[in-house]
N, C-alpha and C positions, 0 to 999 in steps of 0.2 A: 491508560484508559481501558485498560483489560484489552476484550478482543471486542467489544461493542462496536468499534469502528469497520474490524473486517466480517461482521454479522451485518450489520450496513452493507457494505459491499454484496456480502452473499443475497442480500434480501434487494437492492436497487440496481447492480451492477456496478465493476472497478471503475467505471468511468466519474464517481460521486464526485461535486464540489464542496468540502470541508470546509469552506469557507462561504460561498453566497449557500449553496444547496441546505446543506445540513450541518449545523452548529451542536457539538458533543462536549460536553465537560463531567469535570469529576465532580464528586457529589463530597461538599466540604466534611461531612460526618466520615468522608470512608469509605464508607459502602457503592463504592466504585461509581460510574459516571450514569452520563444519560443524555438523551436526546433534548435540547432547550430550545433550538428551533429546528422546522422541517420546514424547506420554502420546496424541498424538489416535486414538480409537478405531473412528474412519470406515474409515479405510487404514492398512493395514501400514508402518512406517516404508522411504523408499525407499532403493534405492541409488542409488549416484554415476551410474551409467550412466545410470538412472531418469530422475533427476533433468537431467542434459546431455541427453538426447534431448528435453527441457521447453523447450532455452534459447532456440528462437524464439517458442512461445507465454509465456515471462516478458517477452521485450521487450515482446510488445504489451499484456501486463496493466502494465506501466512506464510505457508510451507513456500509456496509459489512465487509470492515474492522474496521472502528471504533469497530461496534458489537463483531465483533474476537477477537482486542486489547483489549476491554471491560471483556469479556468472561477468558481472557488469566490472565488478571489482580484477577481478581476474584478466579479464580481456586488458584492463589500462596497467595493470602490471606487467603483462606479457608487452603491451606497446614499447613501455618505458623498458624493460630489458633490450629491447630490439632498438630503438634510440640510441642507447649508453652502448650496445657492441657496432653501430652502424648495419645492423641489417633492413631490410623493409621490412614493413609492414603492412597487414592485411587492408582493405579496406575500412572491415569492423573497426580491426585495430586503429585506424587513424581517424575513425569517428569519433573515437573516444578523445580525441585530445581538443582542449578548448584553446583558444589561440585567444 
């Protein structure tokens, strides 16, 4: 869905619900997606213009998250190494694991 979801975030803030808030779908021809419902009540549903004047601050909420996924991934392999040799583990580290 391109990056119209993290233009969304740039425009309402990352806290959006994708689900009750704001419904996005791709546009069957192609031509990449679009907004089909707005219920969030903070801000006015935007327009297209709105939303393209967004698309340097969506890279870096992308960037930002990739980075965190990244980060997130990282910490539960470093846990599971320290597991398999019997060392401890950080706090982080042990938050990561779901029981």
């Amino acid at each position: 869905m391109e990056n119209i979801i993290s233009k969304i975030k740039a425009y309402a803030g990352t806290n959006v619900d994708f689900v009750r808030d704001v419904i996005v779908v791709d546009r069957v021809d192609g031509n990449g997606a679009f907004i089909l419902e707005w219920n969030n009540q903070s801000k006015p549903k935007p327009t297209d213009e709105q939303l393209n004047a967004l698309a340097n601050e969506a890279i870096a909420i992308e960037q930002a998250e990739e980075t965190a996924k990244q980060a997130k991934e990282d910490l539960k392999a470093s846990a599971k190494a320290k597991l398999i040799a019997g060392e401890p583990l950080t706090q982080e580290e042990a938050d990561t694991i779901v029981l």
